[in-house]
C-alpha positions in Angstrom: -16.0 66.2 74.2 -14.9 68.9 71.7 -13.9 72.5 72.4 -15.6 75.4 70.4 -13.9 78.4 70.3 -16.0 81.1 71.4 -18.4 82.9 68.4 -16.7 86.2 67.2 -18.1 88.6 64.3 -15.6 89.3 61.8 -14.9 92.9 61.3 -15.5 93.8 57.7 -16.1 97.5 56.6 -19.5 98.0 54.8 -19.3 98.9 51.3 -20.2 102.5 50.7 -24.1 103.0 50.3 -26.1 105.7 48.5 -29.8 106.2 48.9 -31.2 104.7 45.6 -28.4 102.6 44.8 -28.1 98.1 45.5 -26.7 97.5 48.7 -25.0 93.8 49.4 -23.2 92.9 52.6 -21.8 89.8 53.4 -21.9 89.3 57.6 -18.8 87.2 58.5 -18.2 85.0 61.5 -15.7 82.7 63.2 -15.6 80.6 65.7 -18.6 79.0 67.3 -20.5 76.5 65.4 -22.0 76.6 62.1 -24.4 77.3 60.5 -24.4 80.7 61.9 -28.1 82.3 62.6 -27.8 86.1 62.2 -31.0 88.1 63.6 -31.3 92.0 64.9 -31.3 92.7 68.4 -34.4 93.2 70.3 -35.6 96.9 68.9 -32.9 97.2 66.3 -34.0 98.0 62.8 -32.5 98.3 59.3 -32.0 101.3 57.5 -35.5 101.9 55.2 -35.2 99.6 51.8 -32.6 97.2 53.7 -33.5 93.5 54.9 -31.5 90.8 56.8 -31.3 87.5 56.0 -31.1 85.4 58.4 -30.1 82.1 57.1 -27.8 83.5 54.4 -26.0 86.2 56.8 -26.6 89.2 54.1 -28.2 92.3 53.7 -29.3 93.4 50.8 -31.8 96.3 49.0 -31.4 99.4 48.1 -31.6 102.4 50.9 -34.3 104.8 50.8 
């Protein structure tokens, strides 16, 4: 038997963003076990222009 320690986001402040300008965020976790999946929550969207990725735990595009 092993012991996971329970699945925690990491705090990290978002860069700041501009309408028009390349967005990239890096979502941090610990804990848990990897690989981490990251999805939105049932009815949550992205800001226009912006898209999750999943698998890599980024988002990335440029706000409209």
């Amino acid at each position: 038997m092993s012991v996971v320690q329970p699945l925690k986001e990491a705090a990290a402040a978002a860069p700041p963003a501009e309408v028009g300008s390349q967005v990239a965020i890096a979502l941090v976790a610990t804990g848990g076990k990897a690989p981490y999946r990251w999805a939105l929550g049932s009815g949550d969207t992205l800001p226009a222009g912006l898209t999750l990725d999943g698998d890599k735990g980024t988002i990335t595009g440029v706000p409209g």
